[in-house]
C-alpha positions in Angstrom: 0.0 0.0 0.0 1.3 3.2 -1.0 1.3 6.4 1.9 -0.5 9.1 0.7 1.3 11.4 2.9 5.0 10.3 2.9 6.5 13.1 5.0 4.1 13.3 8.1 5.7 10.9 10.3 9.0 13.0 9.2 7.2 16.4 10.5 5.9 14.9 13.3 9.5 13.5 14.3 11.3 16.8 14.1 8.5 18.8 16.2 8.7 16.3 18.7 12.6 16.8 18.8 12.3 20.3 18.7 10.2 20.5 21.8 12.2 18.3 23.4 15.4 20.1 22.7 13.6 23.3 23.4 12.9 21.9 27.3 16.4 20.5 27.6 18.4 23.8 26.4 15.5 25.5 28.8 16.3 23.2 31.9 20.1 23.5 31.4 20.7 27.3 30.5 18.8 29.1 33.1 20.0 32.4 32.4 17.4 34.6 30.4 20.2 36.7 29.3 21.7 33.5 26.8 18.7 33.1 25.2 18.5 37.1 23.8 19.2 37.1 19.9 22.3 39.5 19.8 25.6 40.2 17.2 28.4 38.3 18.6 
C-alpha cells in the first residue's frame, strides 16, 4: 500500500525533537540573558 502522505511521520518526528530540545536547552541554560538574539 502506497502512503499518501509520505512526509508526516518525518514532521511529526522533528517537532517532537524540537520541543524536546527546546525543554532540555531551557532546563540546562537558566539564564534569560543567553537566550537574547544579539551580534556576537
Amino acid at each position: 500500500k502506497d502512503d499518501p502522505h509520505p512526509y508526516t511521520s518525518t514532521a511529526i518526528l522533528n517537532l517532537i525533537a524540537a520541543i524536546q530540545y527546546t525543554c532540555i536547552a531551557a532546563i540546562t541554560e537558566r539564564d534569560a540573558s543567553a537566550w537574547k538574539r544579539r551580534w556576537d
